[in-house]
FILODO-219123 format. One line per 4 residues: their letters; for each residue x, y, z of C-alpha. Coordinates in nm, 3 decimals. Example, Ala and Ser with C-alpha at 12.3 -4.5 7.8 and 13.67 -1.06 7.14 Angstrom:
AS = 1.230,-0.450,0.780  1.367,-0.106,0.714
END
This chain:
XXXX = 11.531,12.651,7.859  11.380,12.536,8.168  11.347,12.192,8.169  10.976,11.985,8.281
XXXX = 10.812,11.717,8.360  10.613,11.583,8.093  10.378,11.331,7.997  10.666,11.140,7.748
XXXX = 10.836,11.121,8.091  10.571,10.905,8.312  10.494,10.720,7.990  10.866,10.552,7.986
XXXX = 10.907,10.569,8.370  10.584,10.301,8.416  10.650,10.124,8.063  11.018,10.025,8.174
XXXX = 10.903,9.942,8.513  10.946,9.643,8.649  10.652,9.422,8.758  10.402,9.506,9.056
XXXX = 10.561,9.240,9.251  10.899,9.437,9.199  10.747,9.769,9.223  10.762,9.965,9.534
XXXX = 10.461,10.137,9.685  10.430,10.412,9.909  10.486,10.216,10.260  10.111,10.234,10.306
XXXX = 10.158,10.539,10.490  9.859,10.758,10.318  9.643,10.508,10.334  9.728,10.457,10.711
XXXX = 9.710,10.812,10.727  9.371,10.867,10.595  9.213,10.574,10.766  9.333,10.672,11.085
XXXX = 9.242,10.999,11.025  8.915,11.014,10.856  8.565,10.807,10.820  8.604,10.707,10.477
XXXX = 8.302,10.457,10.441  8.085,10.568,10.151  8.296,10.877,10.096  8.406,11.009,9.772
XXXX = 8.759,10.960,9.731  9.026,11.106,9.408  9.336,11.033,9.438  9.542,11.290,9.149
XXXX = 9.848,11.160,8.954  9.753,10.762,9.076  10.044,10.543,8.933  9.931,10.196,8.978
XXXX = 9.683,10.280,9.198  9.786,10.076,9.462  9.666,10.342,9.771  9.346,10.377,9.591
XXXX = 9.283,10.011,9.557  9.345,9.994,9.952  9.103,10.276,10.042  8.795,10.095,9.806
XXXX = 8.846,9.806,10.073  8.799,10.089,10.335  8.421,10.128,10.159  8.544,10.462,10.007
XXXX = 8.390,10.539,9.660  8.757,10.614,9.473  8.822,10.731,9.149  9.192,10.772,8.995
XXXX = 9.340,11.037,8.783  9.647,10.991,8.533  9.722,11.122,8.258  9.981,10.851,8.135
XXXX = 9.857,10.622,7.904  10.186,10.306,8.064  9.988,10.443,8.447  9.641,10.381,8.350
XXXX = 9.718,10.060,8.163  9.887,9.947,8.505  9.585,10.064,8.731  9.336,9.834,8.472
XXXX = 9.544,9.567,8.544  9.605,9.598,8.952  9.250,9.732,9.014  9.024,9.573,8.778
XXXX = 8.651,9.747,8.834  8.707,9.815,9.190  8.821,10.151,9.150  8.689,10.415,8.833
XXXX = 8.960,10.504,8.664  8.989,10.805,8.435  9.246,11.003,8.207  9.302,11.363,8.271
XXXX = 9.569,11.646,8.389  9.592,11.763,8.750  9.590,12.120,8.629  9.223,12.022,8.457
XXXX = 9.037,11.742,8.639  8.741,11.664,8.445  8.495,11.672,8.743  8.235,11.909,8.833
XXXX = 8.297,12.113,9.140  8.251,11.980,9.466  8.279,11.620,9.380  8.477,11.492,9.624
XXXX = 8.488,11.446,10.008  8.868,11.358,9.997  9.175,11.462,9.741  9.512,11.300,9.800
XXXX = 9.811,11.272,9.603  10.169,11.156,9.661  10.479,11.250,9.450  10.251,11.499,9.221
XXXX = 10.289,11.845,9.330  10.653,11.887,9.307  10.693,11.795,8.920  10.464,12.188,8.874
XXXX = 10.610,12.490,8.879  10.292,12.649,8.975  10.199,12.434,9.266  9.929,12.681,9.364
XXXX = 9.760,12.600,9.006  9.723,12.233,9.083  9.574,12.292,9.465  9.299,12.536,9.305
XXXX = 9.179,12.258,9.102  9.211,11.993,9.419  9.025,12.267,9.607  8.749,12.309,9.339
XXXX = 8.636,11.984,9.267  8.608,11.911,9.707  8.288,11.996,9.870  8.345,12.239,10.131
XXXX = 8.493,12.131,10.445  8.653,11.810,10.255  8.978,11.734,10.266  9.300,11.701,10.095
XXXX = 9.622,11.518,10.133  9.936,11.632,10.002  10.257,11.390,10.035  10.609,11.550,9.884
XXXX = 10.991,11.503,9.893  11.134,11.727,10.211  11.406,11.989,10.101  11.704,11.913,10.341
XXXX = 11.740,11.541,10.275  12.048,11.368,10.077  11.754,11.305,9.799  11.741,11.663,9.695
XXXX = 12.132,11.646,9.636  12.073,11.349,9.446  11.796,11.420,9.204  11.949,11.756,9.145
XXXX = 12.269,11.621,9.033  12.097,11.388,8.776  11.844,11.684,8.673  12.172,11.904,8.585
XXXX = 12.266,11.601,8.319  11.939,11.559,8.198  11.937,11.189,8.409  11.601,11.272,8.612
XXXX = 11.359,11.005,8.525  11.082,11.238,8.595  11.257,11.525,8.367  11.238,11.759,8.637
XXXX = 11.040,11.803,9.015  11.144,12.054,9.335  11.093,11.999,9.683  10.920,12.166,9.990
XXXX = 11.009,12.267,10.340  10.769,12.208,10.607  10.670,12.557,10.662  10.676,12.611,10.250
XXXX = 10.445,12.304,10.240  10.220,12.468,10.522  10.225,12.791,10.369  10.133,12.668,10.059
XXXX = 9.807,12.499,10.156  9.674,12.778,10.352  9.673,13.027,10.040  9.528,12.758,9.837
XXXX = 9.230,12.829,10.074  9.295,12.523,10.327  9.295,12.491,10.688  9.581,12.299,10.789
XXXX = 9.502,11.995,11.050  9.794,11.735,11.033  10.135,11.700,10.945  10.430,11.405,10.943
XXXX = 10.738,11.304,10.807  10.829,10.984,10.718  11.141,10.796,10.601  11.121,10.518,10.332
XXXX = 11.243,10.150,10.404  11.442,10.039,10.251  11.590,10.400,10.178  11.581,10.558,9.806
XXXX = 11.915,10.504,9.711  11.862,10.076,9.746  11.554,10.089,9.553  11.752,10.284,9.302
XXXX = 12.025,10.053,9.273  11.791,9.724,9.301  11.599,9.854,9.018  11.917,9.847,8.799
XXXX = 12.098,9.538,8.902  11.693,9.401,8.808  11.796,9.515,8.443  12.096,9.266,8.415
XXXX = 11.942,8.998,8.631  12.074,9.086,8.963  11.782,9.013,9.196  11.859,9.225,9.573
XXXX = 11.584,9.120,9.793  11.292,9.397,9.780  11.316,9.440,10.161  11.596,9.375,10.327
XXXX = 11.669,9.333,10.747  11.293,9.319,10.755  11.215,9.109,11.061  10.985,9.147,11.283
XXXX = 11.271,9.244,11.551  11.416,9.513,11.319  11.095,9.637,11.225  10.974,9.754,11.583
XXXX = 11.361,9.882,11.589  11.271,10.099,11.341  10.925,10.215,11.464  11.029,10.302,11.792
XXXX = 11.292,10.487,11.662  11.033,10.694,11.413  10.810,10.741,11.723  11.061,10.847,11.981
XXXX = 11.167,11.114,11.701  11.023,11.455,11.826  10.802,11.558,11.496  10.948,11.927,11.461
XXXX = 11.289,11.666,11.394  11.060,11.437,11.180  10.966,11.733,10.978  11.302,11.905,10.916
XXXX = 11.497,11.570,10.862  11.246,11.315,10.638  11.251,11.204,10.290  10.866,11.275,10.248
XXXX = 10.603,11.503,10.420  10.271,11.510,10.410  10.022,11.773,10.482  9.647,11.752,10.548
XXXX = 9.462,12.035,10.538  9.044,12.109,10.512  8.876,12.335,10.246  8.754,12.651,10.355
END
Protein backbone atom coordinates (compact mmCIF):
# COMPACT_ATOMS: atom_id res chain seq x y z
CA UNK A 1 0.00 0.00 0.00
CA UNK A 2 1.35 3.22 -0.96
CA UNK A 3 1.58 5.33 1.77
CA UNK A 4 0.13 9.47 1.76
CA UNK A 5 -0.07 12.42 3.09
CA UNK A 6 -3.18 13.07 4.76
CA UNK A 7 -5.14 15.49 6.52
CA UNK A 8 -4.73 13.35 10.18
CA UNK A 9 -1.07 14.13 9.32
CA UNK A 10 -1.00 18.20 9.23
CA UNK A 11 -3.61 18.04 11.98
CA UNK A 12 -0.88 16.50 14.60
CA UNK A 13 2.14 18.13 12.84
CA UNK A 14 0.63 21.96 13.79
CA UNK A 15 -1.24 20.66 17.08
CA UNK A 16 2.19 19.36 18.60
CA UNK A 17 3.97 22.33 17.36
CA UNK A 18 5.63 24.39 19.35
CA UNK A 19 4.70 28.10 19.71
CA UNK A 20 5.03 30.83 16.84
CA UNK A 21 7.87 32.26 18.66
CA UNK A 22 9.54 28.69 18.37
CA UNK A 23 8.25 28.00 15.02
CA UNK A 24 10.34 28.45 12.03
CA UNK A 25 9.15 30.27 8.93
CA UNK A 26 10.19 30.13 5.53
CA UNK A 27 13.36 32.66 5.73
CA UNK A 28 11.12 35.26 4.14
CA UNK A 29 12.36 34.25 0.94
CA UNK A 30 8.81 34.11 -1.07
CA UNK A 31 7.78 36.97 0.22
CA UNK A 32 11.14 38.66 -0.81
CA UNK A 33 10.67 36.92 -3.87
CA UNK A 34 7.34 38.15 -4.83
CA UNK A 35 7.88 41.68 -3.71
CA UNK A 36 10.87 42.02 -5.59
CA UNK A 37 9.38 40.51 -8.31
CA UNK A 38 5.92 41.70 -8.73
CA UNK A 39 3.55 44.94 -8.00
CA UNK A 40 1.47 43.44 -5.47
CA UNK A 41 -0.52 46.61 -4.23
CA UNK A 42 -4.23 45.92 -4.52
CA UNK A 43 -3.59 42.55 -6.14
CA UNK A 44 -5.35 39.42 -5.39
CA UNK A 45 -3.18 37.16 -3.64
CA UNK A 46 -3.88 32.93 -2.49
CA UNK A 47 -1.45 31.45 -1.02
CA UNK A 48 -2.47 27.20 -1.15
CA UNK A 49 -1.63 24.88 1.82
CA UNK A 50 -0.87 28.32 4.24
CA UNK A 51 0.36 26.86 7.65
CA UNK A 52 0.37 29.74 9.95
CA UNK A 53 0.15 32.05 7.44
CA UNK A 54 3.02 33.86 8.25
CA UNK A 55 4.09 34.80 4.24
CA UNK A 56 0.57 35.77 3.73
CA UNK A 57 0.37 38.01 6.71
CA UNK A 58 3.66 39.76 5.25
CA UNK A 59 2.29 40.27 1.71
CA UNK A 60 -1.27 42.05 3.28
CA UNK A 61 1.38 44.69 4.62
CA UNK A 62 2.58 44.81 0.92
CA UNK A 63 -1.31 46.16 0.17
CA UNK A 64 -2.01 42.73 -1.49
CA UNK A 65 -5.66 41.52 -1.04
CA UNK A 66 -4.61 37.72 0.39
CA UNK A 67 -6.65 34.97 1.12
CA UNK A 68 -5.29 31.52 2.69
CA UNK A 69 -6.16 27.99 1.96
CA UNK A 70 -5.81 24.93 4.49
CA UNK A 71 -7.45 22.29 4.91
CA UNK A 72 -6.22 21.44 8.55
CA UNK A 73 -8.43 22.30 11.10
CA UNK A 74 -4.63 22.71 14.06
CA UNK A 75 -3.39 25.25 10.53
CA UNK A 76 -6.37 27.36 10.34
CA UNK A 77 -6.78 27.64 14.11
CA UNK A 78 -3.02 28.93 14.03
CA UNK A 79 -3.60 31.45 11.04
CA UNK A 80 -6.86 32.99 13.31
CA UNK A 81 -4.57 33.46 15.87
CA UNK A 82 -1.26 35.02 13.95
CA UNK A 83 -3.40 36.93 11.40
CA UNK A 84 -6.44 38.06 13.06
CA UNK A 85 -8.80 39.84 10.14
CA UNK A 86 -5.94 40.95 8.13
CA UNK A 87 -5.89 38.16 5.90
CA UNK A 88 -9.42 35.93 4.74
CA UNK A 89 -8.90 32.78 5.67
CA UNK A 90 -10.75 29.75 4.33
CA UNK A 91 -10.91 25.80 4.57
CA UNK A 92 -10.53 23.80 1.48
CA UNK A 93 -8.23 21.12 -0.52
CA UNK A 94 -5.62 22.20 -3.07
CA UNK A 95 -6.97 19.63 -5.47
CA UNK A 96 -10.59 21.68 -5.08
CA UNK A 97 -10.17 25.38 -4.21
CA UNK A 98 -13.49 26.74 -3.64
CA UNK A 99 -13.02 29.86 -5.87
CA UNK A 100 -14.46 30.73 -9.09
CA UNK A 101 -12.08 30.81 -11.98
CA UNK A 102 -9.87 33.53 -12.53
CA UNK A 103 -9.83 34.87 -9.06
CA UNK A 104 -6.57 35.54 -8.47
CA UNK A 105 -3.66 37.72 -9.81
CA UNK A 106 -1.04 35.65 -7.80
CA UNK A 107 -0.93 31.73 -6.48
CA UNK A 108 2.00 30.73 -4.31
CA UNK A 109 2.66 27.89 -2.20
CA UNK A 110 5.66 26.48 -0.34
CA UNK A 111 6.13 22.84 0.86
CA UNK A 112 2.60 21.77 -0.89
CA UNK A 113 3.20 20.20 -4.13
CA UNK A 114 5.46 17.46 -3.18
CA UNK A 115 3.06 15.69 -0.52
CA UNK A 116 0.65 14.81 -4.30
CA UNK A 117 1.29 12.22 -6.35
CA UNK A 118 -0.39 13.94 -9.15
CA UNK A 119 1.36 17.24 -9.00
CA UNK A 120 -0.10 18.16 -12.37
CA UNK A 121 -3.73 17.85 -10.62
CA UNK A 122 -2.94 20.51 -8.06
CA UNK A 123 -1.28 23.14 -10.78
CA UNK A 124 -4.62 22.78 -12.96
CA UNK A 125 -6.54 24.03 -10.13
CA UNK A 126 -3.69 26.92 -9.28
CA UNK A 127 -3.96 27.62 -13.02
CA UNK A 128 -7.83 27.81 -13.04
CA UNK A 129 -8.70 29.95 -10.39
CA UNK A 130 -5.62 32.83 -11.89
CA UNK A 131 -6.73 35.31 -14.38
CA UNK A 132 -4.78 34.96 -17.40
CA UNK A 133 -1.36 36.21 -17.46
CA UNK A 134 -1.23 35.93 -13.42
CA UNK A 135 1.16 34.27 -11.77
CA UNK A 136 2.16 31.45 -9.67
CA UNK A 137 4.87 30.55 -7.28
CA UNK A 138 5.91 27.18 -6.59
CA UNK A 139 8.65 26.57 -3.70
CA UNK A 140 9.75 22.60 -3.18
CA UNK A 141 12.48 20.40 -1.58
CA UNK A 142 15.45 19.89 -4.43
CA UNK A 143 16.18 16.10 -5.20
CA UNK A 144 20.03 15.82 -4.70
CA UNK A 145 20.28 17.27 -1.20
CA UNK A 146 21.18 15.17 2.14
CA UNK A 147 17.25 16.00 2.98
CA UNK A 148 15.95 13.57 0.45
CA UNK A 149 18.21 10.80 2.14
CA UNK A 150 16.82 11.83 5.27
CA UNK A 151 13.11 11.99 4.89
CA UNK A 152 13.28 8.84 2.88
CA UNK A 153 14.83 6.90 5.55
CA UNK A 154 12.11 7.96 8.10
CA UNK A 155 9.26 7.47 5.29
CA UNK A 156 10.56 3.66 4.94
CA UNK A 157 9.68 3.32 8.98
CA UNK A 158 6.64 5.06 8.81
CA UNK A 159 8.63 8.19 10.89
CA UNK A 160 7.70 11.00 8.19
CA UNK A 161 5.77 13.59 10.00
CA UNK A 162 4.09 14.50 6.85
CA UNK A 163 3.26 10.60 6.09
CA UNK A 164 4.77 10.84 2.86
CA UNK A 165 6.09 13.87 0.12
CA UNK A 166 8.78 13.47 -3.09
CA UNK A 167 11.02 15.93 -4.39
CA UNK A 168 11.83 17.74 -7.74
CA UNK A 169 14.83 18.43 -9.89
CA UNK A 170 15.19 21.71 -11.41
CA UNK A 171 14.47 20.74 -14.87
CA UNK A 172 11.47 18.26 -13.41
CA UNK A 173 10.22 21.41 -11.58
CA UNK A 174 10.51 23.45 -14.96
CA UNK A 175 9.02 20.85 -16.92
CA UNK A 176 6.31 20.52 -14.78
CA UNK A 177 5.01 24.08 -14.89
CA UNK A 178 5.16 24.45 -18.53
CA UNK A 179 2.59 21.47 -19.16
CA UNK A 180 0.48 22.83 -16.48
CA UNK A 181 0.06 25.63 -19.13
CA UNK A 182 2.73 28.20 -17.55
CA UNK A 183 5.38 30.25 -18.94
CA UNK A 184 8.30 29.95 -16.87
CA UNK A 185 10.04 33.49 -15.81
CA UNK A 186 12.24 32.91 -12.63
CA UNK A 187 13.97 30.41 -10.82
CA UNK A 188 16.35 30.08 -7.41
CA UNK A 189 17.60 27.90 -4.95
CA UNK A 190 17.99 28.60 -1.60
CA UNK A 191 19.52 26.96 1.51
CA UNK A 192 17.81 27.22 4.97
CA UNK A 193 19.64 28.80 8.08
CA UNK A 194 20.04 27.32 10.36
CA UNK A 195 20.05 24.00 8.19
CA UNK A 196 17.10 21.25 8.56
CA UNK A 197 18.76 18.86 10.53
CA UNK A 198 19.21 21.73 13.73
CA UNK A 199 15.70 22.67 13.50
CA UNK A 200 14.99 19.01 13.69
CA UNK A 201 16.93 18.32 16.62
CA UNK A 202 15.97 21.81 18.45
CA UNK A 203 12.46 20.88 18.04
CA UNK A 204 13.06 17.70 20.14
CA UNK A 205 15.43 18.73 22.82
CA UNK A 206 12.17 21.65 23.06
CA UNK A 207 10.10 18.45 24.13
CA UNK A 208 12.26 17.70 27.29
CA UNK A 209 13.12 21.31 28.01
CA UNK A 210 16.29 21.68 26.20
CA UNK A 211 16.08 25.21 24.78
CA UNK A 212 19.05 25.50 21.56
CA UNK A 213 18.90 29.03 20.51
CA UNK A 214 16.46 29.36 17.33
CA UNK A 215 19.31 30.94 15.31
CA UNK A 216 22.50 30.34 16.00
CA UNK A 217 26.08 32.28 14.67
CA UNK A 218 23.59 34.85 13.52
CA UNK A 219 25.53 38.11 13.60
CA UNK A 220 25.52 40.57 11.51
CA UNK A 221 29.28 39.55 10.42
CA UNK A 222 28.24 35.92 9.73
CA UNK A 223 25.22 36.86 8.08
CA UNK A 224 26.83 38.88 5.09
CA UNK A 225 29.34 35.67 5.26
CA UNK A 226 26.65 33.78 4.31
CA UNK A 227 25.03 36.06 1.65
CA UNK A 228 27.99 36.61 -0.22
CA UNK A 229 28.60 33.19 -0.30
CA UNK A 230 24.77 32.46 -1.72
CA UNK A 231 25.43 35.28 -4.25
CA UNK A 232 28.85 34.40 -5.50
CA UNK A 233 27.21 30.79 -6.07
CA UNK A 234 26.69 30.51 -9.94
CA UNK A 235 22.67 29.68 -10.00
CA UNK A 236 22.94 26.53 -12.41
CA UNK A 237 25.11 25.37 -8.84
CA UNK A 238 22.31 27.00 -6.71
CA UNK A 239 19.82 24.95 -8.53
CA UNK A 240 21.45 21.49 -8.58
CA UNK A 241 22.82 21.76 -4.92
CA UNK A 242 19.83 23.64 -2.61
CA UNK A 243 17.50 22.39 -0.08
CA UNK A 244 14.49 24.31 -1.73
CA UNK A 245 13.64 25.69 -5.27
CA UNK A 246 11.29 27.78 -6.37
CA UNK A 247 9.77 28.34 -9.68
CA UNK A 248 7.72 31.26 -11.03
CA UNK A 249 6.02 30.88 -13.93
CA UNK A 250 2.90 33.07 -15.79
CA UNK A 251 -0.46 31.55 -16.99
CA UNK A 252 -0.92 31.19 -20.50
Amino acid sequence: MKRSSEKRHWDRFWATSPGMADTYANDGRLVAFLVSSLDLKGKRVLEVGAGTGRDSLALAGSGAEVWTLDYSDESLRLMREVAGDTIRIVCGDARAIPFADASFDVVFHQGLLEHFRDPLDVLAENRRVLRPGGHLLIDVPQRFHYYTVMKHALMAVDRWFAGWETEFSAGELRALMEEAGFTVEAMYGENLYPPVWYRGARRVLLKIGLRLPMFPLSSPSMTRLRASVRDATPQSLRLATSMVIGCMGRRR
